[in-house]
N, C-alpha and C positions, 0 to 999 in steps of 0.2 A: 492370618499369619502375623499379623501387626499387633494385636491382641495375646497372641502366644510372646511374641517377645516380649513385646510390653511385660509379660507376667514372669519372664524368666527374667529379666532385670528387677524387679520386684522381687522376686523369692532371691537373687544372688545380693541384693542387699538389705536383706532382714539375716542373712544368715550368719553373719559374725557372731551373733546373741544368741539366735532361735537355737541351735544345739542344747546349748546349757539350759534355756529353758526346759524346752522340751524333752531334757533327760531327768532333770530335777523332778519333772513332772510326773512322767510317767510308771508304774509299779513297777518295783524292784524287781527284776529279773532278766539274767545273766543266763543266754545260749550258752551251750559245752563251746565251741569255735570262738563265740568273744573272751571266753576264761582261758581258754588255751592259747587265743593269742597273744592276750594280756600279760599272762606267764612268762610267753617266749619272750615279749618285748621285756620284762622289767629284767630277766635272767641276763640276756646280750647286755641290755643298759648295763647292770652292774659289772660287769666285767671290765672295759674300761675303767668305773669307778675303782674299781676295786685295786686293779693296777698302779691308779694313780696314789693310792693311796699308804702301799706296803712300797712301791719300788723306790728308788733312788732318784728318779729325773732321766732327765735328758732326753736327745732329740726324737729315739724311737718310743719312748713311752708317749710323747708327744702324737707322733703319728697313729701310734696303736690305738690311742684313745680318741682319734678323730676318725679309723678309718672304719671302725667296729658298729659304733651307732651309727654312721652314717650310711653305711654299706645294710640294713638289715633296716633305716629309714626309708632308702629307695626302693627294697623291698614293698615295704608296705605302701608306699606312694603311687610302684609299679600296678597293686595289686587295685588300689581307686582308682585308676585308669581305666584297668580290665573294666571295672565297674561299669562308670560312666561313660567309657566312649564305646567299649565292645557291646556291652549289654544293656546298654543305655538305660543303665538303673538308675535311682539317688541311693548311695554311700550311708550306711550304718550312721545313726546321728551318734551314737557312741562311740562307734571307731573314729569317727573325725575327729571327738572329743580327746581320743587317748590320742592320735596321732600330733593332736596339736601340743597336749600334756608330753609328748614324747620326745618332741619339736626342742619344747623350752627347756626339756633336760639335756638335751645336748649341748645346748648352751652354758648353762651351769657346770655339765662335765667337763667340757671343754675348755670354758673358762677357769674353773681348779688345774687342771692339768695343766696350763698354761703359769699359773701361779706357783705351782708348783719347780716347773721346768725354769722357771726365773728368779726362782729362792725368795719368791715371796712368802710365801708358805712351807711351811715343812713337811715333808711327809709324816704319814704317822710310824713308819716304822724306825725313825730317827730317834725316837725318844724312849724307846723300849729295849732292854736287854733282851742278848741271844737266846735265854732260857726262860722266857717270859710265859705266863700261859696262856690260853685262848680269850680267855676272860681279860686280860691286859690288852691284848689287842682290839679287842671287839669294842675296850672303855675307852682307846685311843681313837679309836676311828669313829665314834657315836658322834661327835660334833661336824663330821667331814658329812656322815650319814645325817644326820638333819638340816645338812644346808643343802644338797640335791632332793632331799625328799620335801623342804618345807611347801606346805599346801597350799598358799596360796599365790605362790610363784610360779606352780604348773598350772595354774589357771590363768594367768598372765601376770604384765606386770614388767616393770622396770628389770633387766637385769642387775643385781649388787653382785659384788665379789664377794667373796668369804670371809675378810678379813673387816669387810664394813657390817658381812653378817654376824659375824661372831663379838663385833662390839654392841654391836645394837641388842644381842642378847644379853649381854653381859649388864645393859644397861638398864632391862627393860623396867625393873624399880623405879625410875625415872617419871615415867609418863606422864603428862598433864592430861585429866581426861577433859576441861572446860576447851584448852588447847585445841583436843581432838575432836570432841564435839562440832567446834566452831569449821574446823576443817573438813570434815566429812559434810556439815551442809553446805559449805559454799562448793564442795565437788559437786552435793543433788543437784543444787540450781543448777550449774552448769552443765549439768548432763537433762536434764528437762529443759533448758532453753536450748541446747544443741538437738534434742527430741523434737521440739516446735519445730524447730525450722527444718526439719527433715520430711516433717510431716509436710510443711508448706511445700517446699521444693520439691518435693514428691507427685504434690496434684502440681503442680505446673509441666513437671515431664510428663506424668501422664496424661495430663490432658493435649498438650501438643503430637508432634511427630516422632517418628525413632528412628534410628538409623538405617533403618529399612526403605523408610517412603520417604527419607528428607530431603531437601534439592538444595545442591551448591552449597550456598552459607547461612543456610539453614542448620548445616549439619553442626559448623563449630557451635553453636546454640544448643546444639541437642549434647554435643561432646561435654561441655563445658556443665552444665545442669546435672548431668549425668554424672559425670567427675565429683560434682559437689556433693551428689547425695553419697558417695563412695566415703569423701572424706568426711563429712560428717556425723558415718558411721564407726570410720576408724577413732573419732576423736573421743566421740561417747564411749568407744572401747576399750580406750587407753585411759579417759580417765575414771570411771568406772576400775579396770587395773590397781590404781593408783590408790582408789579408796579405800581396796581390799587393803594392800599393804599397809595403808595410814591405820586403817582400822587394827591390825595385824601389829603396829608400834615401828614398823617400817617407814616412815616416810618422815620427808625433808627437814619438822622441824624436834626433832629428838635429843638433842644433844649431841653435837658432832663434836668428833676431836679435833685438836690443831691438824695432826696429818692426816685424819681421815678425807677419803674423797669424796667432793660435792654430789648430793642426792641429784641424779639425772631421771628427770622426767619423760617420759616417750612424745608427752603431746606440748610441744613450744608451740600453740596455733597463733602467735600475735606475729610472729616469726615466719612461721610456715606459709602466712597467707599473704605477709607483706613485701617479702625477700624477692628482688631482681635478678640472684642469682642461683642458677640451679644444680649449682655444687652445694652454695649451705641451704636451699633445700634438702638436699641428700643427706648431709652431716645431721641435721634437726629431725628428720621423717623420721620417725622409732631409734630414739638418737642413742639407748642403750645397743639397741641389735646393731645399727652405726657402729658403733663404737666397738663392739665386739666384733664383729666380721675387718674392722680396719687392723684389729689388734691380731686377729687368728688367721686373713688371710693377705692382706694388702702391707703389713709392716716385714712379712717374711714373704714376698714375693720377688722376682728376680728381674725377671719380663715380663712386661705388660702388666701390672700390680693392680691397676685399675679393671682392666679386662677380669683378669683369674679372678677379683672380689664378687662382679655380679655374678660372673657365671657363678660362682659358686654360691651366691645369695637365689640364685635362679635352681641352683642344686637341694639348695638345702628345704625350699620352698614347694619343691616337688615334680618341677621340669613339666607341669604342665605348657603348652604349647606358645601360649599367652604370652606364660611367664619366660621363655628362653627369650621371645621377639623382647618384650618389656626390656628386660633388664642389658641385654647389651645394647639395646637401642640408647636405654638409662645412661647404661656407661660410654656412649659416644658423642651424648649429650654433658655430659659432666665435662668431656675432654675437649669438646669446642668450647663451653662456658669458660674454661681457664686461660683459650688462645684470646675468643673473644675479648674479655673485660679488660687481661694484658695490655692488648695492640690500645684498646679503647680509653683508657686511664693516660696512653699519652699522646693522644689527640685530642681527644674533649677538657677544655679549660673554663670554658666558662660557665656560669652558674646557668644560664639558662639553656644552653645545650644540652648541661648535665643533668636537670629535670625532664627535659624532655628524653632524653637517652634512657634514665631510671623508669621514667613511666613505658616507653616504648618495650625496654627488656623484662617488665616488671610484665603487661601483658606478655609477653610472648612466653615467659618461662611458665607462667600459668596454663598456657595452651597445650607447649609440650609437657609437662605436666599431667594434662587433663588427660593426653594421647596416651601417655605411658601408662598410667592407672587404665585407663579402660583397654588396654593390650594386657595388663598382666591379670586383670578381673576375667578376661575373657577366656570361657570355659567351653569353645567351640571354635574349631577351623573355619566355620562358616559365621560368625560373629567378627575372628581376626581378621578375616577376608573384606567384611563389611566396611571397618575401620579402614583398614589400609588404603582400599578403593575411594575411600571418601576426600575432601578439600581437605579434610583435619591431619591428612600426609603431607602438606606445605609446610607444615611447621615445622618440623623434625627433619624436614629435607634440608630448608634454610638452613639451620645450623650444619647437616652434613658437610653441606658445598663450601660453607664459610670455615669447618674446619679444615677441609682439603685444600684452601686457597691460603690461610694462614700459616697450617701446618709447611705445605711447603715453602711460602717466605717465610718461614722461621729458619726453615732447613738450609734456604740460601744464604739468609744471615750468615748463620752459625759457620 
């Protein structure tokens, strides 16, 4: 049994990569079911697109266009469920592939629509007369249509807006290729030396205990190991991302405008691994998709802004089981990290209090951290169940009780 998990932790962190291998790899050939669903998804996709693109704005276009991909996402999210947990298959390596392709087009579509609804953007039927013919339309809307179709943004990658995509085209006569060159190898090394030590921390977890047979605080050691090989695979995958784009004439150093907005990167790790606090972990962790869920669902929310973003980061993800605990745990945790540091900024004054407070928080945000990734990694009720039962639930509790005990002297304050 210790062996089998062992191995399902193994296979759930090779698998970021292993799809796109493995489909690269293998001979061209397309079931009638994968072509037909393919069809369905990109037909639904465009329709929002398309909306966004002829109408006028405003708040229902807004909504149409988030409630369409998203509604026919769950869909297909529903149906890798069936998969996995009813018939306890593994998932088409290429449906994952398109689902995740499908993932990041909602974001793109969502994000134009948004830019649109805010007169960032124009639509394209604002610049065409009433008598216009189809052939006008189709040559207005071919730059809206290559910034949701471009290729190597459905493979991942930073989210841009439109309006940084369509300069960066405009520019691409530009490019220094010594520039590029020099960029793209210092991304290899750092995706082979975050390789190395994946490898390494990999035979240490395996060759110790799992969360199965660990005893006491053993277990934060196994949480904590385990966590790491997680992120050290999200960070090779982001910058890997990155490279594509760079390669692509996408990346940070191209010639930006005066107003153009600064190239954001997914992976800040000097950031990510050093931060005491676990709200600007949250803002840094895939600081594009951040940033896009802050904009699409936490700046237009009414009640509970913090709440409504993860669930719906948890929605948009797939509502596996993991993922619902993870992410409002996430966001309970973000809402004691802002009472805590508050109260703690006017108590702690002196320098050596406030080292030892940094280091003390700097551990603990690590730990819950560690908990919250291996809750939303977990692809089994009997995995979640492992976790929760373990000591690695003192840490996420801590912060509960110290939120309930703040929250309310704050209440009394107030």
């Amino acid at each position: 049994m210790v062996g089998a998990a062992r191995g399902r932790i193994d296979s759930d962190l090779k698998q970021p990569l292993s799809p796109i291998q493995h489909a690269l790899c293998r001979p061209l050939y397309t079931p009638p079911f994968f072509f037909s669903l393919l069809s369905g998804l990109c037909s639904l996709r465009f329709l929002p697109g398309l909306c966004a693109l002829f109408c006028s704005g405003g708040a229902h276009l807004f909504l149409g266009d988030l409630s369409i991909p998203m509604s026919w996402q769950t869909l297909c999210h529903l149906g890798l469920h069936y998969t996995e947990y009813y018939l306890q298959e593994r998932a088409s390596t290429r449906f994952c592939i398109t689902l995740s392709s499908l993932m990041l087009l909602t974001q793109r579509v969502t994000s134009l629509s948004l830019d649109i609804c805010e007169g960032k953007v124009k639509a394209a039927s604002r610049g065409i007369r009433e008598r216009s013919s189809l052939s006008d339309h189709l040559c207005k809307a071919l730059p809206y249509f290559s910034y949701l179709l471009f290729f190597p943004a459905l493979l991942g990658g930073p989210l841009c807006s439109f309006q940084k995509f369509q300069a960066r085209v405009q520019r691409s006569s530009n490019l220094c290729p010594r520039h590029s060159v020099w960029a793209l190898s210092w991304r290899g090394l750092q995706i082979l030396g975050l390789e190395c030590l994946k490898v390494v921390l990999g035979k240490v977890v395996s060759a110790g205990a799992g969360l199965t047979d660990c005893e006491q605080l053993q277990c934060i050691r196994v949480m904590w190991s385990t966590a790491g090989l997680f992120k050290l695979t999200y960070y090779s995958c982001w910058i890997l991302d990155d490279a594509l784009l760079h390669a692509a004439g996408f990346g940070p150093g191209f010639g930006q405008s005066p107003g153009e907005e600064g190239y954001i990167p997914d992976a800040d790790i000097w950031t990510l691994e050093t931060t005491h606090r676990i709200s600007l972990f949250t803002r840094k962790w895939n600081q594009s998709t951040a940033r896009w869920l802050r904009r699409l669902v936490f700046q237009h929310g009414r009640a509970w802004p913090l709440l409504q973003t993860f669930a719906f980061s948890a929605w948009w993800h797939g509502l596996h089981p993991g993922q619902v605990f993870g992410f409002l745990c996430w966001a309970l945790m973000v809402e004691a990290d802002y009472l805590i540091h508050t109260f703690a900024r006017s108590f702690i004054r002196s320098w050596p209090m406030q080292l030892l407070y940094r280091t003390l928080t700097w551990a603990h945000t690590q730990l819950i951290i560690a908990y919250i990734m291996l809750a939303v990694e977990a692809r089994s009720l009997s995995s979640l169940w492992l976790l929760c039962n373990s000591y690695n639930s003192v840490f996420p509790l801590v912060y509960c009780i110290l939120l309930f005990l703040l929250g309310k002297r704050k209440h009394t304050f107030n």
